[in-house]
VEXNUDREN-661784 format. One record per residue (C-alpha): residue number from 1; residue in three letters; x negated, y negated, z negated. Coordinates in Angstrom, 1 decimal. Layout:
N
 seq type     c1     c2     c3
 NUM  ALA      X      Y      Z
...
end
This chain:
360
 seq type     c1     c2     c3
   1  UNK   10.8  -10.2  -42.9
   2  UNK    7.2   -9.9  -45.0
   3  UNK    4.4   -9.8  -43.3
   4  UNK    2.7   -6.4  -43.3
   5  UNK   -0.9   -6.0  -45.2
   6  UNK   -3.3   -3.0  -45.2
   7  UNK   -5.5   -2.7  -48.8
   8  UNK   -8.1   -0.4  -48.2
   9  UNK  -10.0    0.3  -51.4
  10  UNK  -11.0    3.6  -53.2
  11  UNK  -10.3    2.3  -56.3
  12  UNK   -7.2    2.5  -57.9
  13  UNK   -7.5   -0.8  -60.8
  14  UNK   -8.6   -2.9  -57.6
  15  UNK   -5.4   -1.6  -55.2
  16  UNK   -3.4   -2.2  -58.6
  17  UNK   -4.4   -5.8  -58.8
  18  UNK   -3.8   -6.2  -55.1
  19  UNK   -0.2   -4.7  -55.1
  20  UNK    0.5   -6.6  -58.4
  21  UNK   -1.1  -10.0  -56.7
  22  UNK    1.1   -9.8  -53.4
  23  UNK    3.5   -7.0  -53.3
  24  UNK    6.5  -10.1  -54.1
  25  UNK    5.8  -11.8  -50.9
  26  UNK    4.4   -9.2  -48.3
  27  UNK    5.1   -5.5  -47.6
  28  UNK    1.8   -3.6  -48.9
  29  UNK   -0.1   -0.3  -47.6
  30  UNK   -2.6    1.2  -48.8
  31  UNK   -5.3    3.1  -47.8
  32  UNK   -8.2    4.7  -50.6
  33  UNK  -10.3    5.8  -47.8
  34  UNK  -12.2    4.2  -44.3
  35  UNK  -10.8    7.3  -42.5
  36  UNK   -7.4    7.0  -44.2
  37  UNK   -7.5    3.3  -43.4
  38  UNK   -8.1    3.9  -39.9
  39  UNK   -5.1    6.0  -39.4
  40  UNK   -2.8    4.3  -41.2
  41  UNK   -3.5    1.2  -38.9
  42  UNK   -2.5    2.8  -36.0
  43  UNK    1.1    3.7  -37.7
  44  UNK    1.5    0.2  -39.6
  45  UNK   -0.1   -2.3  -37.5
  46  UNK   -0.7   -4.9  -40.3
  47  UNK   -0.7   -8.5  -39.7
  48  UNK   -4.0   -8.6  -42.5
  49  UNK   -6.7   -6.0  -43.7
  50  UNK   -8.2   -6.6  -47.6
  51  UNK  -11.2   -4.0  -46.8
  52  UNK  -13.8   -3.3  -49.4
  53  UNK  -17.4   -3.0  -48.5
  54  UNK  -18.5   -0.4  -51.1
  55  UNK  -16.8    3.2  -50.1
  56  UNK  -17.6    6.4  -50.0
  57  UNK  -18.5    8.2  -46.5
  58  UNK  -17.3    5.2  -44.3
  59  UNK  -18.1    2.0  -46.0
  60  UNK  -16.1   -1.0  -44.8
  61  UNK  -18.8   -2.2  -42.2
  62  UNK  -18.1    1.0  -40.4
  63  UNK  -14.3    0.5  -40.4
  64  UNK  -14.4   -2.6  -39.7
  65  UNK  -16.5   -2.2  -36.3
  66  UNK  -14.6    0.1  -35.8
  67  UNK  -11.4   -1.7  -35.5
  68  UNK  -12.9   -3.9  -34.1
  69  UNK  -14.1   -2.4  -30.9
  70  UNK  -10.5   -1.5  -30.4
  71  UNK   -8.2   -4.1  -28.3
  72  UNK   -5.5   -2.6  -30.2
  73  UNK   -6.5   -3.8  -33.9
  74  UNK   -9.5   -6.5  -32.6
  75  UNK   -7.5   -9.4  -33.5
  76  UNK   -6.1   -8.7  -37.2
  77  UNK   -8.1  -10.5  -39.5
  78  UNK  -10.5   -8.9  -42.0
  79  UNK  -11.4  -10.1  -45.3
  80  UNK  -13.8   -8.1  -46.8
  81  UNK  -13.7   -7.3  -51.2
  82  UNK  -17.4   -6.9  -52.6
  83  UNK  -18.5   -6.6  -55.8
  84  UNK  -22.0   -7.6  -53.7
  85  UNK  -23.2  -10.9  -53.9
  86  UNK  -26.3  -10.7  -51.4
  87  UNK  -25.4  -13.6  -48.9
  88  UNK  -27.1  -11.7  -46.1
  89  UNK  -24.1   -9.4  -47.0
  90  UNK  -21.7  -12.2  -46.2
  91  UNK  -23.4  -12.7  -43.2
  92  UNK  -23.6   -9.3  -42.4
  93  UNK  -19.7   -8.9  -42.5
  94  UNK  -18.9  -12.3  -40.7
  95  UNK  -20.8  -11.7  -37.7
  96  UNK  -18.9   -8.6  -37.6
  97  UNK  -15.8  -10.2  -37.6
  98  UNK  -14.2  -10.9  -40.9
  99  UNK  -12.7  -14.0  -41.7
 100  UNK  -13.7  -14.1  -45.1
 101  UNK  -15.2  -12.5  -48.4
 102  UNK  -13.4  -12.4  -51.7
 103  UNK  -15.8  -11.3  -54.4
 104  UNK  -14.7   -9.3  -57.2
 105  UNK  -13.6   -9.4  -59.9
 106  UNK  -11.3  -11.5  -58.0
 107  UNK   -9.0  -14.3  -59.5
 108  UNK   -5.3  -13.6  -58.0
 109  UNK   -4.4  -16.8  -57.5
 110  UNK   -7.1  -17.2  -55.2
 111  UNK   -6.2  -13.8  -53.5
 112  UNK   -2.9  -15.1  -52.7
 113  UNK   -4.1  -18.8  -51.8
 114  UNK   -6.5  -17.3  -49.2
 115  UNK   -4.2  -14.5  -47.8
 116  UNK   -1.7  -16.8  -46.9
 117  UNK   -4.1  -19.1  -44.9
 118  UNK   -5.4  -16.5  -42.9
 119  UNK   -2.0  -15.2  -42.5
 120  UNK   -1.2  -19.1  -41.4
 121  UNK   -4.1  -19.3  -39.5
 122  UNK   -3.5  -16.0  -37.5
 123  UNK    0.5  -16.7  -36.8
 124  UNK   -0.9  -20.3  -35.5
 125  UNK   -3.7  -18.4  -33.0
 126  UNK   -0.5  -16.0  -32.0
 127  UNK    1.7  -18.8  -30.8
 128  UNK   -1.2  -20.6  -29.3
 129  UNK   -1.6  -17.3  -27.0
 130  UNK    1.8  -16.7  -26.4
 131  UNK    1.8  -20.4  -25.1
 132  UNK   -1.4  -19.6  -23.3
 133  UNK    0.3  -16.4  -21.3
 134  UNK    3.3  -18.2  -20.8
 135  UNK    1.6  -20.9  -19.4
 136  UNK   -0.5  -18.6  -16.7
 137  UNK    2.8  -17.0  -16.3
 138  UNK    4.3  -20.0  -15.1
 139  UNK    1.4  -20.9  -13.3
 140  UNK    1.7  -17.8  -11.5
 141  UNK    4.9  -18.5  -10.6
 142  UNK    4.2  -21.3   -9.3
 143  UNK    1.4  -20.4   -6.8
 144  UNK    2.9  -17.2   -5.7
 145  UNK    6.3  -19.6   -4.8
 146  UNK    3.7  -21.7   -3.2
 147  UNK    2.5  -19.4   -1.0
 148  UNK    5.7  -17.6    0.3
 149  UNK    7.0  -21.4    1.2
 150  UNK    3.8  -21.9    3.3
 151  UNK    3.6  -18.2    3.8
 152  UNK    7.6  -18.8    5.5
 153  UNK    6.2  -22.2    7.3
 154  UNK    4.4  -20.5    9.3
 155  UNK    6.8  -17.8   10.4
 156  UNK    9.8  -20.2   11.0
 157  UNK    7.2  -22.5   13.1
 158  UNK    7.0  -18.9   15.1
 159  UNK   10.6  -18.2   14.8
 160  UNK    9.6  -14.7   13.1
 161  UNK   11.7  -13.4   10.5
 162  UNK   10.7  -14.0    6.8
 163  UNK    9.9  -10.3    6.8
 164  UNK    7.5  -10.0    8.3
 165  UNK    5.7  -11.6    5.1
 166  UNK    7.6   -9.3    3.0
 167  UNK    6.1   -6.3    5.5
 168  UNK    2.6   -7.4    5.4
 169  UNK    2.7   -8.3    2.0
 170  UNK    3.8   -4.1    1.3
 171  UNK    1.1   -2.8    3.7
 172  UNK   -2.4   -4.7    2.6
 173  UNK   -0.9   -3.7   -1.0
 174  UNK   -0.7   -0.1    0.2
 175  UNK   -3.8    0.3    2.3
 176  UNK   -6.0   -1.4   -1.0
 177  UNK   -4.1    1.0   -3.4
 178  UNK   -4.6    3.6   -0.8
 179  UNK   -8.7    3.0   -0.8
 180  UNK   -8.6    3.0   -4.7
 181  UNK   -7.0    6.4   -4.9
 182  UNK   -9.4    7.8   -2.2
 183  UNK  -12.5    6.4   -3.2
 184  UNK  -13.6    5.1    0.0
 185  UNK  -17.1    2.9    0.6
 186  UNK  -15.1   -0.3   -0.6
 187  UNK  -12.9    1.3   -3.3
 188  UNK  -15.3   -0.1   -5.9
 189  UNK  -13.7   -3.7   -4.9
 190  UNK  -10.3   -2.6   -5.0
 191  UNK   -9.7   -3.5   -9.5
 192  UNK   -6.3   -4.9   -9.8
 193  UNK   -7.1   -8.1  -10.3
 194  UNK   -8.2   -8.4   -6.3
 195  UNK   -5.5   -6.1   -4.9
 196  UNK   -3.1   -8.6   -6.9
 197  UNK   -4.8  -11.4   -5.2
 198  UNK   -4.7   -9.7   -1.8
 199  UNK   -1.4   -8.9   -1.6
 200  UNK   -0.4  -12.9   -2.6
 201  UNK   -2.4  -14.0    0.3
 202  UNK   -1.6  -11.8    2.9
 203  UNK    1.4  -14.4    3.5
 204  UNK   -0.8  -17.4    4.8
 205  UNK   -2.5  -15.4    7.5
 206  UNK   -1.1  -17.1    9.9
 207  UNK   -0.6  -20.5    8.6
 208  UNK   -2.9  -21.9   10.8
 209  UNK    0.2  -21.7   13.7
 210  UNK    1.4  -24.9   12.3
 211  UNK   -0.7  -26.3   14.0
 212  UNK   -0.6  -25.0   17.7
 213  UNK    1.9  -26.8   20.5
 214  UNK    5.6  -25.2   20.6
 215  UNK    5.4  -25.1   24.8
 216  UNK    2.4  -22.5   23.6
 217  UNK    3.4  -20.9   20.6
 218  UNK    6.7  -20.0   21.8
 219  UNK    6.1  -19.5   25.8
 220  UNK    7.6  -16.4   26.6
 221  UNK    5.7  -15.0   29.1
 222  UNK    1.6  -14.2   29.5
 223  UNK   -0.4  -16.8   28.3
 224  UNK   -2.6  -18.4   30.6
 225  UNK   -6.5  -18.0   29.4
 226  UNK   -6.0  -21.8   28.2
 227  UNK   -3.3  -21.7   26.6
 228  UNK   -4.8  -18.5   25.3
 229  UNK   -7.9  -20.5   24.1
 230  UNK   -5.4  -23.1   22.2
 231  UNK   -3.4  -20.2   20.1
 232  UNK   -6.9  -18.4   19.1
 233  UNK   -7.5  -21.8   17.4
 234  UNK   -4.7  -20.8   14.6
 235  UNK   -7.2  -19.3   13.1
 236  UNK   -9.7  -22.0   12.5
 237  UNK   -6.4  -24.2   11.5
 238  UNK   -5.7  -21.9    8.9
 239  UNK   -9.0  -21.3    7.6
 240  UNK   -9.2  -25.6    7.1
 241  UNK   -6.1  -25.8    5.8
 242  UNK   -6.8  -23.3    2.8
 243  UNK  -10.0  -24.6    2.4
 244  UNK   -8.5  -28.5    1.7
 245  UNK   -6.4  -26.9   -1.1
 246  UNK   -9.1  -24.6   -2.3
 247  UNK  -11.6  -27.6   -2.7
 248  UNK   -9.4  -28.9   -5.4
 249  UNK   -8.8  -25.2   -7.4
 250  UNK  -12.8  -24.7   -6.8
 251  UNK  -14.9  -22.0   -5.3
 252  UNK  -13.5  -18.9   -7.3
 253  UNK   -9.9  -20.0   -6.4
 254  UNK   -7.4  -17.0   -5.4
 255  UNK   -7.4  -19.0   -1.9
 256  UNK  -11.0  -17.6   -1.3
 257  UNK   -9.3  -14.5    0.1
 258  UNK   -6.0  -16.3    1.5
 259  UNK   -9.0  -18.3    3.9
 260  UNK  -10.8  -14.7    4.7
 261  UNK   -7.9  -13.2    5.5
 262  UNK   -6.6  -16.4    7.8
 263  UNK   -9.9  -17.0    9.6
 264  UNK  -10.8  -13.1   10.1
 265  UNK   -7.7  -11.5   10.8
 266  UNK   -8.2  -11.6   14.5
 267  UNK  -12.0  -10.3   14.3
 268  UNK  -12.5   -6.6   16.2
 269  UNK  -14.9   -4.1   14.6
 270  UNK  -16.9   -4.2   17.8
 271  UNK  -17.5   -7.7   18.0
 272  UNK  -14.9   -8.7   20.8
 273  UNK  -12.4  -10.2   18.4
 274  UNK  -12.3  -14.4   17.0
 275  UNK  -12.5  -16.7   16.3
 276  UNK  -16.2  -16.1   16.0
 277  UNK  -16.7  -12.5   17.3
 278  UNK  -18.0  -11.2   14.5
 279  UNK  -18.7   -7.4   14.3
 280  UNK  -18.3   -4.6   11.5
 281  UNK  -18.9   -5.3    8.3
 282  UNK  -19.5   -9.0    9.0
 283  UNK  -15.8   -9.1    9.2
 284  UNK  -14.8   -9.7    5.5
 285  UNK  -13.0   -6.9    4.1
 286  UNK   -9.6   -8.7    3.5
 287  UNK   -9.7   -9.5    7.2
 288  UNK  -10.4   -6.3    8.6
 289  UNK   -7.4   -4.8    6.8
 290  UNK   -5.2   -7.5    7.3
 291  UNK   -6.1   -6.9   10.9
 292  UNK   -4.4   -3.3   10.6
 293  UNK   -1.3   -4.3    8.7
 294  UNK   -0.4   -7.6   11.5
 295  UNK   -1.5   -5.1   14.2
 296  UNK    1.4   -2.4   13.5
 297  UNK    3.6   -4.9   12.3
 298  UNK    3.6   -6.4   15.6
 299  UNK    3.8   -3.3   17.4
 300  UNK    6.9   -2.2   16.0
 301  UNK    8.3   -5.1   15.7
 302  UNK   11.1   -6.8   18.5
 303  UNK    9.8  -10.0   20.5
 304  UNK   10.7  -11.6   23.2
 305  UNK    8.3  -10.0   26.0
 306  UNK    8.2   -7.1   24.2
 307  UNK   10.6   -4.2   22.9
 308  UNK    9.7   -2.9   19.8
 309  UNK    7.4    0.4   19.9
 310  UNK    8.6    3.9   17.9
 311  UNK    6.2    3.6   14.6
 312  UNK    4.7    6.9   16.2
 313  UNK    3.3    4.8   19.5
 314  UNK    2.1    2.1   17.2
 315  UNK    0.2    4.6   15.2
 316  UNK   -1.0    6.2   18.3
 317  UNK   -2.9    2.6   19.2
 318  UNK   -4.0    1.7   16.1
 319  UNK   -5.7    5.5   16.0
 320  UNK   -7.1    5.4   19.8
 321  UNK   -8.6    1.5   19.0
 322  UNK  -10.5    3.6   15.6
 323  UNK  -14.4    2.0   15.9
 324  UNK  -13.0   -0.3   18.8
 325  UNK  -10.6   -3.0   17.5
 326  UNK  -10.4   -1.7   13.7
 327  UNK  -13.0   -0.5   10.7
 328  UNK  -13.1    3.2   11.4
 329  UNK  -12.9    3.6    7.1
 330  UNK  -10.0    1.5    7.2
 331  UNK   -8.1    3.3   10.3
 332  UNK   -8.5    7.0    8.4
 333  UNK   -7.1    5.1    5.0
 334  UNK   -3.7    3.7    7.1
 335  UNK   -3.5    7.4    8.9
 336  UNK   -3.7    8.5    5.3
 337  UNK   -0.2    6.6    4.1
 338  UNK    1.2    5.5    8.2
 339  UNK    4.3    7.5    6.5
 340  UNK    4.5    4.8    3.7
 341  UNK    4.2    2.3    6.4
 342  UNK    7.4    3.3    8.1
 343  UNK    9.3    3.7    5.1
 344  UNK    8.2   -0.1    4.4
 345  UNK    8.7   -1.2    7.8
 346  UNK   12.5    0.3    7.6
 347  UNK   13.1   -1.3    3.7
 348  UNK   12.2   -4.9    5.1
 349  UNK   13.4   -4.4    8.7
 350  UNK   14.2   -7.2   10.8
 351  UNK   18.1   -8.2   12.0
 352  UNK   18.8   -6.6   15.2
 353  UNK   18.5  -10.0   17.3
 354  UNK   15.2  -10.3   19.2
 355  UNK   12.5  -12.3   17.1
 356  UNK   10.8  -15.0   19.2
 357  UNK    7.1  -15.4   18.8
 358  UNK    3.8  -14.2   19.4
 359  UNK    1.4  -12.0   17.9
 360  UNK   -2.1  -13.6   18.9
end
């Protein structure tokens, strides 16, 4: 198929010449105006703009900031058709963008010649991109795989179903969508881009069980305030383990959040949490919700030394422990969607068997 070009030109010899010069090897619009031109791009979508400078009302400067400033049309390349020969013109129209100036009158040999490298040019950025994104999108791929196989390391080392990822995962998404939409305190840090990053994490909170002994891990009745002292160590385990990997992938690595949320997790509001005892808004953010989302997860959820509670008891803690064991913001969000949290809780529910492990 041709390749689609935009003339814009209020003169009708010049758009003459143009259609006469090209018209055989690419489909041609035309535009006489910068309004008109402006329009029509947003029904066409060309693949090249031939813009003069010289117009009446909106000269080609204006249009072509003005396309632009518009992610829509910013990458079509602009030459610019000027009877000026100023070079601080030139200049004037590169730094705005164009790719390149053709002079008139114009020879249309050279028209064509130059058309059809920036055409070349442009179809060589465009698969350069789409082997960019595909690239990231493999990437992608690849860490979020990476994670869940970690993310299910640690829950088979517990004897936990896988999910209970797949839970978790569901409920930090919610409760960070949930502070978006209500413009809470921390809503400002809730962009896409760190709710996506969230969500991918919330798997490795408790990777850090990997490393605790199974006569501990999976005892099934009250620790002792030992063994107790071993198992709060998960959290330290998990925090070094992300941070090895995130050495490597450097300081503004997606695993920034994944070690938050596995060193924090465990943190109370009011100080009486670990591994640290941090209190209030020392807690990182990620850690103080994913605090909320393992807290009800493990209340409703089926363990060995415990039956699993009604999601209407485990809301019922998680409100009476508001400005105790949980950010009081953060409680009033979850009380805000607890009804989503059910309905995820009963799409990802676990087999009927009891679940071995331990929330700690």
């Amino acid at each position: 198929m041709k390749k689609q070009i935009l003339v814009v030109d209020d003169s009708e010899h010049n758009i003459n010449l143009i259609v006469d010069a090209l018209a055989d090897k690419y489909r041609i619009s035309v535009a006489t105006s910068g309004q008109d031109a402006l329009t029509l791009v947003e029904r066409v979508l060309p693949e090249l703009i031939l813009l003069d400078v010289m117009m009446p009302e909106m000269d080609g400067y204006a249009v072509c900031s003005a396309l632009k400033s518009d992610s829509r049309f910013s990458g079509i390349p602009i030459i610019f058709l000027t009877a000026l020969h100023d070079e601080s013109d030139e200049t004037k129209g590169l730094a705005m963008g164009a790719v390149d100036y053709i002079t008139k009158p114009f020879n249309p040999h050279l028209l064509k010649q130059r058309v059809n490298n920036h055409l070349m040019l442009k179809e060589h950025r465009d698969n350069l991109e789409n082997k960019v994104i595909e690239k990231s999108r493999q990437l992608d791929l690849t860490q979020d795989v990476t994670i869940e196989i970690a993310g299910k390391l640690a829950e088979f080392r517990d004897e936990e179903t896988g999910e209970h990822i797949n839970r978790t995962k569901q409920y930090i998404r919610l409760l960070a969508t949930r502070n978006r939409e209500l413009k809470t305190s921390v809503s400002r840090s809730m962009d896409d881009r760190y709710i996506e990053l969230l969500t991918k994490s919330a798997p490795l909170h408790d990777i850090g069980k990997v490393g605790i002994p199974d006569e501990i891990l999976l005892k099934p009745g009250r620790l002792t305030p030992e063994e107790f002292n071993v198992i709060k160590k998960h959290t330290v385990y998990g925090r070094d383990i992300i941070m090895t990997s995130a050495k490597s992938l450097g300081r503004d690595s997606f695993l920034t959040i994944a070690r938050e949320i596995a060193y924090s997790h465990h943190e109370k509001w009011d100080g009486t949490g670990y591994p640290e005892g941090l209190n209030q808004t020392e807690i990182p953010l990620a850690g103080r919700m994913m605090a909320i989302a393992d807290v009800y997860d493990a209340l409703i959820s089926k363990r060995l030394y415990k039956p699993a509670f009604s999601h209407e008891k485990a809301v019922g803690i998680i409100k009476a422990d508001k400005g105790t064991h949980f950010d009081p913001e953060q409680v009033d969000v979850f009380l805000s969607c607890e009804k989503q949290f059910h309905a995820i809780a009963l799409e990802y529910a676990d087999p009927e068997e009891v679940i071995k492990g331990r929330y700690c």
